[in-house]
MARBA-3410 file (N, C-alpha, C, O; in Angstrom, 1 decimal):
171
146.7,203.2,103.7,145.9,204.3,104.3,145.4,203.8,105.7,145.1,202.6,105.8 ~ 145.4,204.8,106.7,145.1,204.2,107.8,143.7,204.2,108.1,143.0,205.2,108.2 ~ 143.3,202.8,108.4,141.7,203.0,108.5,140.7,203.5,109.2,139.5,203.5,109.0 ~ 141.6,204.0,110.5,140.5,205.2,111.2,139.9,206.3,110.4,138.8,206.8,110.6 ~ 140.9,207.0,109.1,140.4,207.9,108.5,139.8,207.2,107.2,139.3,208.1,106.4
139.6,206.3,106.9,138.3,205.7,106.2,137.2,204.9,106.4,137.3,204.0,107.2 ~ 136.2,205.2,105.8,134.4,204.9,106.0,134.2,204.0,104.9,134.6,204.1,103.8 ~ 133.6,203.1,105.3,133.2,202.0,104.3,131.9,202.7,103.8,131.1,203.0,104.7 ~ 131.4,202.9,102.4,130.6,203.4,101.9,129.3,202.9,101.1,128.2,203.3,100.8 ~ 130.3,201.2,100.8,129.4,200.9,99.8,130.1,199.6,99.2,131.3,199.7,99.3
129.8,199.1,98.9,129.7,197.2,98.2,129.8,196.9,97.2,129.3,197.9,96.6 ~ 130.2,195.9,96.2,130.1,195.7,95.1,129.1,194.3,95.2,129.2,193.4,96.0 ~ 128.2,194.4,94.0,127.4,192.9,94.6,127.6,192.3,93.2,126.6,191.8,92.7 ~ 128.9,192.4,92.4,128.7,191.7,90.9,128.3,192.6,89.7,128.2,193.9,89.6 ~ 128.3,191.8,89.0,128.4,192.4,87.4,126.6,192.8,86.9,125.8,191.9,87.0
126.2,193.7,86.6,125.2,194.3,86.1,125.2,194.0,84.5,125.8,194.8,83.8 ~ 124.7,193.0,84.0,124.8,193.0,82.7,126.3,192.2,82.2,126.9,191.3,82.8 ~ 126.6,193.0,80.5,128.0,191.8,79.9,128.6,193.0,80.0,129.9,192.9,80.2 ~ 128.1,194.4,79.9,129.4,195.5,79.4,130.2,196.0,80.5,130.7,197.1,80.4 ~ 130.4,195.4,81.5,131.6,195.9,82.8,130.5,196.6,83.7,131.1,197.1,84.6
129.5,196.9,83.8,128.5,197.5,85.0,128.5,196.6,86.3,128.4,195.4,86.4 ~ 128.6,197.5,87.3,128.6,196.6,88.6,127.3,196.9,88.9,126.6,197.6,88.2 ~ 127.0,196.1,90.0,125.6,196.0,91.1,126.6,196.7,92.5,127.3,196.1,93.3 ~ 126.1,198.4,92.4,126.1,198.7,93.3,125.6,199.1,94.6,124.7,199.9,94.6 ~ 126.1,198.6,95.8,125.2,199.0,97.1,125.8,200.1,98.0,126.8,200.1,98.6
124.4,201.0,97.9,125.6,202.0,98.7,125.1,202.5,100.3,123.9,202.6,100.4 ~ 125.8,202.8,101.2,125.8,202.3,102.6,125.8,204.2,103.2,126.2,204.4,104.3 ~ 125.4,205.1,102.6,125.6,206.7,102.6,124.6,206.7,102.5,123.9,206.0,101.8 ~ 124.3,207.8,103.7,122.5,208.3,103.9,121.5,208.7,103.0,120.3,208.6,103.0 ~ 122.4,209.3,102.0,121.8,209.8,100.6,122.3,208.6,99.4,123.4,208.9,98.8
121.8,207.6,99.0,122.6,206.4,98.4,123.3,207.2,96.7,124.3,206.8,96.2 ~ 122.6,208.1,96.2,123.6,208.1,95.0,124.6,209.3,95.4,125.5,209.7,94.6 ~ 124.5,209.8,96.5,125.8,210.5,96.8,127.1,210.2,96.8,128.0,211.1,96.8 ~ 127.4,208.4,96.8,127.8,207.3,97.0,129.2,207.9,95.9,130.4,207.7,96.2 ~ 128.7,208.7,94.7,129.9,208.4,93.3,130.2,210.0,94.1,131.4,210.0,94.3
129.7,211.1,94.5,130.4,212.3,95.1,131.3,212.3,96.0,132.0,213.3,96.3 ~ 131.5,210.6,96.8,133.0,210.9,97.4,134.1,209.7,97.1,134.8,209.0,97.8 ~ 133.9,209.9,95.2,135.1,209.0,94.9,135.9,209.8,94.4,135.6,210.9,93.9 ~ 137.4,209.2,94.5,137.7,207.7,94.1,137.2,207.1,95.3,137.0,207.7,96.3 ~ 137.0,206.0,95.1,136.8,205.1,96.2,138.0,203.6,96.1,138.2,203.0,95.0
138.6,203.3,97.4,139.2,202.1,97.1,138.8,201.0,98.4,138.2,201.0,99.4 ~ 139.5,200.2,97.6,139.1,198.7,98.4,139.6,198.5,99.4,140.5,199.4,99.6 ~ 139.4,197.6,100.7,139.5,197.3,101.7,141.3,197.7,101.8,141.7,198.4,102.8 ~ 141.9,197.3,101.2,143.4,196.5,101.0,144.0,197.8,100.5,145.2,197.9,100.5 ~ 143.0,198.9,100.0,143.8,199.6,99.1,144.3,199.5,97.5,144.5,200.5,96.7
144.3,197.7,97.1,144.7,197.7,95.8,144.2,198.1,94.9,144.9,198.4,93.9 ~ 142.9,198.4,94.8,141.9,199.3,93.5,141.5,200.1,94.2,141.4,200.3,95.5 ~ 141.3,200.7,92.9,141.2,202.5,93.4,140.0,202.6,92.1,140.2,202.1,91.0 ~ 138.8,203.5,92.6,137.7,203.4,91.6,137.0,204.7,91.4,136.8,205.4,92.4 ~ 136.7,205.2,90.2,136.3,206.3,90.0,134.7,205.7,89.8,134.4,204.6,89.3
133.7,206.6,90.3,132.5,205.9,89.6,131.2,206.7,89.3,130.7,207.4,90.1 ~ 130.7,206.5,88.4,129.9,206.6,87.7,128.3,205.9,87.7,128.1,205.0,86.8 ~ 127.3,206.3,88.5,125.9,205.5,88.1,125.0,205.4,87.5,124.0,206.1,87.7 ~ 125.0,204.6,86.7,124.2,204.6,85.6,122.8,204.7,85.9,122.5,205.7,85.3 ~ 121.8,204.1,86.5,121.0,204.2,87.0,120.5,203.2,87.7,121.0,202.1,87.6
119.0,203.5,88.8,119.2,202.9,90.2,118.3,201.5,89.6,117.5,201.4,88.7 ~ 118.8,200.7,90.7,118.4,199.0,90.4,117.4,198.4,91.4,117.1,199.3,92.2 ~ 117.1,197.6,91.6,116.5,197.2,93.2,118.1,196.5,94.1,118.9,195.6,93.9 ~ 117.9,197.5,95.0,118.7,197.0,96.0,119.9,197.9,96.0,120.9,197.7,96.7 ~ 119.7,199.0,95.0,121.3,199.5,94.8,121.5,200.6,93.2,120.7,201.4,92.8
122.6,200.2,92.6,122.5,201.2,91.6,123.2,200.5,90.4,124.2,199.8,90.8 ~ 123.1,200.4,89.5,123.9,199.9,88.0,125.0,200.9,87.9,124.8,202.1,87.9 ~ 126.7,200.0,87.9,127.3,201.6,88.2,128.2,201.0,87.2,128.0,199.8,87.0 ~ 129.5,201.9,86.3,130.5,202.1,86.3,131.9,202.3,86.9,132.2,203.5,87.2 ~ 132.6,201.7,87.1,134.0,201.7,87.9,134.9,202.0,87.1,134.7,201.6,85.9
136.0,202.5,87.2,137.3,202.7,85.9,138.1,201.5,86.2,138.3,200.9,87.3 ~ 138.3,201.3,85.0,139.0,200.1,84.7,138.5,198.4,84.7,139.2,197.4,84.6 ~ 137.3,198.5,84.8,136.3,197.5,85.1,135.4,197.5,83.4,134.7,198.4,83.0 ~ 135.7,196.5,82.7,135.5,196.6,81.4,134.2,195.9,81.0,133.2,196.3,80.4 ~ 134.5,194.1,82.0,134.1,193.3,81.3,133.1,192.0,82.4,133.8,191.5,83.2
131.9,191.7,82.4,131.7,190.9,83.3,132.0,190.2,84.1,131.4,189.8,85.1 ~ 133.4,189.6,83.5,134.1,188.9,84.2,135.2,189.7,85.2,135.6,189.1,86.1 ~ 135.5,190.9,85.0,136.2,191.5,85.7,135.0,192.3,86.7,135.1,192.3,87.9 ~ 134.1,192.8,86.2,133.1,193.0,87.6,132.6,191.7,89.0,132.8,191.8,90.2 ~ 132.0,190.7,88.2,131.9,189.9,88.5,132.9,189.4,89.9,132.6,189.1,91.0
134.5,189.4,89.1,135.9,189.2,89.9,135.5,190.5,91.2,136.5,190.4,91.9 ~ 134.9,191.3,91.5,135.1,192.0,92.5,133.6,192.0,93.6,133.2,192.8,94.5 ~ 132.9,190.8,93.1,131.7,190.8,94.0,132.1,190.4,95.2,132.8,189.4,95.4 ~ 131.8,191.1,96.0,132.1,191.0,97.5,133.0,192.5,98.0,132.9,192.9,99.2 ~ 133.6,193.1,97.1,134.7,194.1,97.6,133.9,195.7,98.5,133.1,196.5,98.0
134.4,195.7,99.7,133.8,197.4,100.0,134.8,198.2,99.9,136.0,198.2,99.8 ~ 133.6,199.3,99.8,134.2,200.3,98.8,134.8,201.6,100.0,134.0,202.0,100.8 ~ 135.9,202.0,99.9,136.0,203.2,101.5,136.4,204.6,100.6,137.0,204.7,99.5 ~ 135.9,205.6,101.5,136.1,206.6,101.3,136.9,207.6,102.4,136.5,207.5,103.5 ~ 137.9,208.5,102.0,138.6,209.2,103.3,137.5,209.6,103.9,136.5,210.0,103.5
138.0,209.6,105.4,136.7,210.5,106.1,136.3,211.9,105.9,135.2,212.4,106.1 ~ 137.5,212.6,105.4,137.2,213.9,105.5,136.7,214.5,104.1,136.9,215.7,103.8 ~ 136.1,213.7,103.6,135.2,213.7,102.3,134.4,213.7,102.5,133.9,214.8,102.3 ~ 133.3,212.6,103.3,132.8,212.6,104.1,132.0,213.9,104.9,132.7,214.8,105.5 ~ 130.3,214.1,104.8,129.8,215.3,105.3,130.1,215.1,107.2,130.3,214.1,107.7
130.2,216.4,107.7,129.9,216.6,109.0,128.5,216.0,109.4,127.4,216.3,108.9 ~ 128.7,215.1,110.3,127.3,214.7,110.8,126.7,215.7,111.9,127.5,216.3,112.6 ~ 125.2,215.9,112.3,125.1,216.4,113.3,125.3,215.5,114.8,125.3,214.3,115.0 ~ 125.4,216.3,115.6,126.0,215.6,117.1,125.5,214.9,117.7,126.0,214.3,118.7 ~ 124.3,214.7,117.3,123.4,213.2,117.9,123.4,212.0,116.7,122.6,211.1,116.8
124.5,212.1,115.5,124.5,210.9,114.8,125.9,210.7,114.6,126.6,211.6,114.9 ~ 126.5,209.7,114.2,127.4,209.2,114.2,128.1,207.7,112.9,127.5,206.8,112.4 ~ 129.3,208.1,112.9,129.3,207.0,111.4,129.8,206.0,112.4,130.2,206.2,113.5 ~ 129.5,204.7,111.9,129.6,203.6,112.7,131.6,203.1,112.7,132.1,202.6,113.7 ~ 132.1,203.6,111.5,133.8,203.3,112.5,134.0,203.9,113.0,135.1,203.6,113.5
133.3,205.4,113.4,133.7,206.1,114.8,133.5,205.3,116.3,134.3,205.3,117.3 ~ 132.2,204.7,116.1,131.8,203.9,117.5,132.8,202.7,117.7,133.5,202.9,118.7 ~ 133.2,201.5,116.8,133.8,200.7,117.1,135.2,201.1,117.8,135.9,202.0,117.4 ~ 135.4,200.4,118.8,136.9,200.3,119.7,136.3,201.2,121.1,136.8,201.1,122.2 ~ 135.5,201.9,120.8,134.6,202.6,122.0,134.6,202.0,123.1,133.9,201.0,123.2
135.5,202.5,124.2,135.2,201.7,125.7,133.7,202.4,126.4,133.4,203.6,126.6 ~ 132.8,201.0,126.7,131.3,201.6,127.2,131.5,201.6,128.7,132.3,200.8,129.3 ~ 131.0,202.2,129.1,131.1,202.5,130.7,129.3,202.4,131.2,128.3,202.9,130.6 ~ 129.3,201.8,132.3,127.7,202.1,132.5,127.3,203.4,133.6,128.1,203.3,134.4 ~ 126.7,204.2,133.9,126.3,205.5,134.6,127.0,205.7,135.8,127.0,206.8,136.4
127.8,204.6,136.2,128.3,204.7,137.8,129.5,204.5,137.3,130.3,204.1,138.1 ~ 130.0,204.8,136.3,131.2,204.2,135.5,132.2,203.2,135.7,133.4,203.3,135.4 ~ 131.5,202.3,136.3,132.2,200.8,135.7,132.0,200.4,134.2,131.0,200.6,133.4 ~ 133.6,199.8,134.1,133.9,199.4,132.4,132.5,198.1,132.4,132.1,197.3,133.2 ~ 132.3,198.4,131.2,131.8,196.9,130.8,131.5,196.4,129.6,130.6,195.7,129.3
133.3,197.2,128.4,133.5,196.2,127.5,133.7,197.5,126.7,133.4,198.7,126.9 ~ 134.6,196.7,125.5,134.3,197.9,124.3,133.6,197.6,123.0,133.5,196.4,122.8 ~ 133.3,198.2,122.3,132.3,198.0,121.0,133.2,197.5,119.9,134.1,198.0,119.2 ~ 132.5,196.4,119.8,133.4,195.4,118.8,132.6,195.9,116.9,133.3,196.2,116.0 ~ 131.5,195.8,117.0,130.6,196.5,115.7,129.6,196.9,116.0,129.0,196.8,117.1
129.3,197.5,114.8,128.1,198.3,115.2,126.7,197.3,114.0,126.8,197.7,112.9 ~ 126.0,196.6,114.1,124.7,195.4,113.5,123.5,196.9,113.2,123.2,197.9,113.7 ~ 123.0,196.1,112.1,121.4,196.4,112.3,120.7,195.6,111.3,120.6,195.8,110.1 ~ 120.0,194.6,112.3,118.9,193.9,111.4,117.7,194.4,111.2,116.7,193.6,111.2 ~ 117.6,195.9,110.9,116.1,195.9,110.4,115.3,197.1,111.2,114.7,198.0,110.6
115.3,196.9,112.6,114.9,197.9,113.5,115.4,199.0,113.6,115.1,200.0,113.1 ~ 116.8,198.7,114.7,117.6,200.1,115.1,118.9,199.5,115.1,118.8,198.3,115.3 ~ 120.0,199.8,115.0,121.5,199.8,115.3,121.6,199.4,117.1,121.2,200.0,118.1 ~ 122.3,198.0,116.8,122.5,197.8,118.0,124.2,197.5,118.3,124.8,196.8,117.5 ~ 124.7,198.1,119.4,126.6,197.7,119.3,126.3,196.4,120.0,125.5,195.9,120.8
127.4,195.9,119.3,128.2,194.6,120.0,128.8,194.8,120.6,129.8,195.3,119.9 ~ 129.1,194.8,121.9,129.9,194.9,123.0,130.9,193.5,123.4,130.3,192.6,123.8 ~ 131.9,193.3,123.4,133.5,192.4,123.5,133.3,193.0,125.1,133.3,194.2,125.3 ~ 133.0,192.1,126.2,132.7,192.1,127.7,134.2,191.0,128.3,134.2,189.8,127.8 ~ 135.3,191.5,129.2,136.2,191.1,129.3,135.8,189.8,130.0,134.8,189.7,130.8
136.6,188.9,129.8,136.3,187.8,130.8,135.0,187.0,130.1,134.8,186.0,130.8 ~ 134.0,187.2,128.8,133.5,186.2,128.4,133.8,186.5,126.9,134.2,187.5,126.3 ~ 133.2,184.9,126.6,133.7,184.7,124.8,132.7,185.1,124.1,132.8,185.5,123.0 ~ 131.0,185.3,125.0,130.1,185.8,123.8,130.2,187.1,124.0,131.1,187.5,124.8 ~ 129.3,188.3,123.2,129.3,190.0,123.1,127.9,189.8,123.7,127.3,188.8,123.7
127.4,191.3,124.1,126.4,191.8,124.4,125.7,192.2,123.5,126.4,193.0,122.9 ~ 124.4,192.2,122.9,124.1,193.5,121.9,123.3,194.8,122.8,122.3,194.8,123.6 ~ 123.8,195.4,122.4,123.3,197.0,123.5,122.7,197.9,122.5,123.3,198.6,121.7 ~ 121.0,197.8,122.6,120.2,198.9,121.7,121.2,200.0,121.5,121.7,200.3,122.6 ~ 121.6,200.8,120.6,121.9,202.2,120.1,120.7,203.0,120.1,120.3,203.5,119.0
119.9,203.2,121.5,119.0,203.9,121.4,119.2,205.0,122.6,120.0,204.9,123.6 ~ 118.4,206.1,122.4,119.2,207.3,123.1,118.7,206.7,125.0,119.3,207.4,125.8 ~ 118.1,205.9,125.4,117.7,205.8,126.6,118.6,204.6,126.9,118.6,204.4,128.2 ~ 119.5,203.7,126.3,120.1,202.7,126.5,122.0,203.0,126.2,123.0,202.4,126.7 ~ 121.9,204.1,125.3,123.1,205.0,125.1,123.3,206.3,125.3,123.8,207.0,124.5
122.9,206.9,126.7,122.5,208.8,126.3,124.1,209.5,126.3,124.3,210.7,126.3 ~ 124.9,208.7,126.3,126.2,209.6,125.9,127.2,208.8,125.5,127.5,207.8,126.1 ~ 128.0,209.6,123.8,128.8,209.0,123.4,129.8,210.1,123.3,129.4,211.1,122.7 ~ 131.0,210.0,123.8,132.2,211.3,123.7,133.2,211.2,123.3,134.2,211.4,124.0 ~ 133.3,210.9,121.7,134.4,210.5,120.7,135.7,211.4,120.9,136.7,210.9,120.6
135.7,212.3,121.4,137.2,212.9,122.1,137.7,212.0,123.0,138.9,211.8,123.0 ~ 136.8,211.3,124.1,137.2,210.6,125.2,137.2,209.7,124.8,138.1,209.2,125.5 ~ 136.8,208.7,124.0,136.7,207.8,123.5,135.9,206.4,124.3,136.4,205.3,124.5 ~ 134.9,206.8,124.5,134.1,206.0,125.7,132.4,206.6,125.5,132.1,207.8,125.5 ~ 131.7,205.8,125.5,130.4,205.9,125.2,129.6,205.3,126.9,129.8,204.2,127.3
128.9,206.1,127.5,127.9,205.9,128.8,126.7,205.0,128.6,125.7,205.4,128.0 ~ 126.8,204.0,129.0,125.4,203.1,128.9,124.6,202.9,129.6,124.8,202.3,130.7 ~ 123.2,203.4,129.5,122.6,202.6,131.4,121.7,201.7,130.5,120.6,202.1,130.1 ~ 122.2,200.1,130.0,121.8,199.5,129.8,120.1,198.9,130.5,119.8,199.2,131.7 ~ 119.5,198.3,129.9,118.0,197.0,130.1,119.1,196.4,131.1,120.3,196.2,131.1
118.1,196.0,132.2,118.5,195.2,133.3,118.6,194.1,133.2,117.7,193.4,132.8 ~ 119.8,193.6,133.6,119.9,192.0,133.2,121.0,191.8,131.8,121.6,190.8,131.4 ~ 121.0,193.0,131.3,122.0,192.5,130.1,123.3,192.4,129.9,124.0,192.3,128.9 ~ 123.6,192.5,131.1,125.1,192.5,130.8,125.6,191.7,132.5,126.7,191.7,133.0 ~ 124.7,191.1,132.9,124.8,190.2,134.0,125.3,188.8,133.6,124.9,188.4,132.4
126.0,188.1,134.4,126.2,186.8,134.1,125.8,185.8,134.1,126.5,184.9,133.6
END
């Protein structure tokens, strides 16, 4: 499957119990919406998962997967994200955006000089900030994802407008 047209949704964090329940985390604005756009499969494609949640846990949800029996086979998939096609996936409104839309984004700043493309999209806690890949150095930028530091992103053109905090993208 090609992965521009899938969304990483959601995580497996291990086995919930002995009877085959995972520890699920789910990465969808509405978190138990998470089983409304399965099947869901793994990074790689090799599983493919129907699911089922049993009820919500701290951090996530007690779920069922098909073909996932036994703790040890849940267990066997902690770590795995879970993707869904995009076009499963609700329409967002035009001032939000799913984060593998942004990545590969060439950013331009207001006078439109390049100054890098968006390598991921982070968020520790505050607000979503991109990592910017800046040609010519080995570290990234992080560039708030805030509407005064990003006021335009134009997924048809494929380039996001920055008038970056002064000094951050200087050498």
């Amino acid at each position: 499957m090609d992965d521009e047209k899938r969304i990483c949704v959601g995580a497996i964090g291990g086995a919930f119990g002995v009877h085959g329940e995972v520890r699920l985390k789910s990465f969808t604005a509405e978190p138990e919406a998470i089983a409304d756009y399965a099947p869901l499969t793994s990074e790689d494609g090799a599983h493919v998962f129907d699911v089922q949640i049993v009820r919500a846990i701290a951090q996530g949800f007690a779920a069922r997967l098909t073909g996932v029996r036994s703790k040890e086979e849940a267990d066997a998939l902690k770590g795995v994200r879970l993707f869904a096609p995009r076009d499963r996936l609700p329409q967002l409104p035009d001032d939000e955006f799913y984060h593998a839309d942004l990545i590969g984004l060439a950013v331009y700043d207001t006078g439109g000089v390049a100054l890098g493309t968006v390598r991921t999209v982070q968020n520790h806690g505050a607000s979503d900030l991109l990592e910017v890949a800046v040609p010519g150095r080995s570290a990234t930028v992080l560039l708030p994802f805030t509407q005064a530091a990003v006021p335009t992103v134009d997924l048809a053109a494929g380039r996001i407008v920055a008038d970056p905090p002064a000094g951050l993208f200087d050498d």
